[in-house]
C-alpha positions as CSV (number, residue, x, y, z in Angstrom):
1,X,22.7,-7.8,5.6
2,X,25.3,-10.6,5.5
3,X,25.6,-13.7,2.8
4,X,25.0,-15.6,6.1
5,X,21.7,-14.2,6.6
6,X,20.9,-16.0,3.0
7,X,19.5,-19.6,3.4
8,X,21.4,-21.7,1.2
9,X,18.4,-24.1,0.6
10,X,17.1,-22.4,-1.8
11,X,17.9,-20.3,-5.1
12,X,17.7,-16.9,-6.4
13,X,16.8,-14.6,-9.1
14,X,17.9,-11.9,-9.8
15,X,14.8,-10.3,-9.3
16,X,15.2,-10.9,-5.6
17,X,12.9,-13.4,-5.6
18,X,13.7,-17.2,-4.0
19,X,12.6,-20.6,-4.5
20,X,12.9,-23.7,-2.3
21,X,15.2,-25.7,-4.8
22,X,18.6,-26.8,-4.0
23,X,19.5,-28.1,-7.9
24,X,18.9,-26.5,-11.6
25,X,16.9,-29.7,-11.8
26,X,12.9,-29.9,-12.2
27,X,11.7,-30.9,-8.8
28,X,8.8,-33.6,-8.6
29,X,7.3,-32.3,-6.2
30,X,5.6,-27.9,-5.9
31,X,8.2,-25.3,-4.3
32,X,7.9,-22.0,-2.8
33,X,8.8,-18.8,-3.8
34,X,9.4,-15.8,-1.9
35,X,11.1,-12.7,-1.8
36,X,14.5,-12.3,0.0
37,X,15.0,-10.0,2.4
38,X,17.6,-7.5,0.3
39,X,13.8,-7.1,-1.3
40,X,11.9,-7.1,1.6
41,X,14.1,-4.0,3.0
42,X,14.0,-2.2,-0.3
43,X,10.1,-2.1,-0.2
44,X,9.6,-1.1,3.2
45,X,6.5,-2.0,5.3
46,X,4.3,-3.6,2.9
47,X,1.1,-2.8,2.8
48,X,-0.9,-5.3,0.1
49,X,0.0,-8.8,-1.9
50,X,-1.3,-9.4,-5.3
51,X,-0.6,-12.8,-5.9
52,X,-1.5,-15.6,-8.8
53,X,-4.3,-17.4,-8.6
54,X,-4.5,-21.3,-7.9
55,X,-4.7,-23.0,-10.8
56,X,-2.5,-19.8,-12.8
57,X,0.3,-20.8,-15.1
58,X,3.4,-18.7,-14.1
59,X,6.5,-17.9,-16.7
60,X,9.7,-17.9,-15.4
61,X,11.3,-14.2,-15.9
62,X,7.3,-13.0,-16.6
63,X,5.4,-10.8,-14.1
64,X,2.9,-12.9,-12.2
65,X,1.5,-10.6,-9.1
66,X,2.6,-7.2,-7.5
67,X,3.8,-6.2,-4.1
68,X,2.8,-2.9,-2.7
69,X,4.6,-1.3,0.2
70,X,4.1,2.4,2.0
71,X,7.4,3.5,-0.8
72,X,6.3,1.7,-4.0
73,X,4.7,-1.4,-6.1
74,X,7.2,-3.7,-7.6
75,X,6.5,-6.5,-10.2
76,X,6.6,-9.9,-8.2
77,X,8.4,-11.9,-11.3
78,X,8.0,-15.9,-11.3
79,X,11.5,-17.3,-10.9
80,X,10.3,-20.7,-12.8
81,X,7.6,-22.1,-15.0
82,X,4.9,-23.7,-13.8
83,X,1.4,-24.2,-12.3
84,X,0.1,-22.3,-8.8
85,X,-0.7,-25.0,-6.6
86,X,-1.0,-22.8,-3.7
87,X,-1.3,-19.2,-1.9
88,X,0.0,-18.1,1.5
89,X,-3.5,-16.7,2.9
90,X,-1.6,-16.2,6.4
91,X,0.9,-13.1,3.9
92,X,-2.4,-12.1,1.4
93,X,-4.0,-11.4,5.0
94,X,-1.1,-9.8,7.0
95,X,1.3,-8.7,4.4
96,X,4.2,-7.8,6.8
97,X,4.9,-11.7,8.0
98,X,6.8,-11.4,4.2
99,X,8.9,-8.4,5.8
100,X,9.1,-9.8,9.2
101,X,10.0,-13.6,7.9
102,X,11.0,-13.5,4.1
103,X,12.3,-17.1,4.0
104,X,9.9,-18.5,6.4
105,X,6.0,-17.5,7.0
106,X,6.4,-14.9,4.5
107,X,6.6,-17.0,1.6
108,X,4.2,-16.2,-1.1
109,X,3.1,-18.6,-3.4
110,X,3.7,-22.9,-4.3
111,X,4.3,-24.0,-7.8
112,X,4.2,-27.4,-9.4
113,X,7.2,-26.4,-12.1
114,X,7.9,-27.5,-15.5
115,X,11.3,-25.0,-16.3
116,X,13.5,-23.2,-14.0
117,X,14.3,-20.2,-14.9
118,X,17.8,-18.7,-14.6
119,X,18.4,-19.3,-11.0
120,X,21.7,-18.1,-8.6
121,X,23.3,-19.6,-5.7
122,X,23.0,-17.7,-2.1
123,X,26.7,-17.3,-2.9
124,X,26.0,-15.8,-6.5
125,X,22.7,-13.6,-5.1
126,X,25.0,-12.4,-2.2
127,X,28.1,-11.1,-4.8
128,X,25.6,-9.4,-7.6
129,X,24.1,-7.8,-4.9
130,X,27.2,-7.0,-2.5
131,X,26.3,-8.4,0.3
132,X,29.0,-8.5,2.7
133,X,30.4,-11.9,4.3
C-alpha cells in the first residue's frame, strides 16, 4: 500500500479509522467514518460489524462498535464526538464491501459531530504508518 492509495478528502486516526472532513473544523453538516484499508488488510476477511446505534452518542478516542474478521475482533474507536445519524445497512449485511471498498461502499457509520478528535492528514496517516510513496 502506497500514500497514493489514501484519499486525501478525508482525515485519519490513528486508530485507522477515517472521516470525511477535509479541516480540524466542526462540519455543519454529518460525516462518515470508515476504516482505511492499512486496517482493512490487517483484519482480513471480515466476517461481522457491530456498529452504534442511530440515535448513539459517540466519544472521539472511546470504543463505539467492534469489527470481527476470520483473524480477530478489534475495537472500532469513534474518531470524533458526536450523534449517529446513520448506519451502512448495505456493510452490517455484507461485511466484506468494508474490505473490498474501505473509502467508498464500505463506510460504516454518519455522525452529526460536536468535537473532532485528534485527526491526521493522509500525509501524516501514511508516515506513522510507513506507507511508502
Amino acid at each position: 500500500m502506497t500514500t497514493s492509495d489514501l484519499p486525501d478528502d478525508r482525515l485519519y486516526s490513528s486508530d485507522h479509522e477515517w472521516v470525511t472532513l477535509t479541516s480540524a473544523e466542526v462540519p455543519a453538516e454529518p460525516v462518515r467514518i470508515g476504516i482505511t484499508r492499512v486496517a482493512a488488510e490487517a483484519l482480513g476477511d471480515l466476517v461481522f460489524l457491530d456498529l452504534p446505534d442511530v440515535g448513539a452518542e459517540v466519544t472521539a478516542g472511546a470504543a463505539c462498535g467492534e469489527v470481527e474478521s476470520t483473524k480477530s475482533v478489534s475495537d472500532l474507536v469513534a474518531p470524533v464526538t458526536g450523534t449517529v445519524t446513520e448506519i451502512n445497512t448495505a456493510a452490517v449485511e455484507d461485511p466484506s464491501i468494508v474490505s473490498a471498498d474501505p473509502y467508498g461502499e464500505g463506510w460504516l457509520f454518519a455522525v452529526e459531530v460536536t468535537a473532532l478528535g485528534s485527526l491526521l492528514t493522509a500525509a501524516e496517516y501514511a508516515e506513522a504508518n510507513e506507507l511508502s510513496s
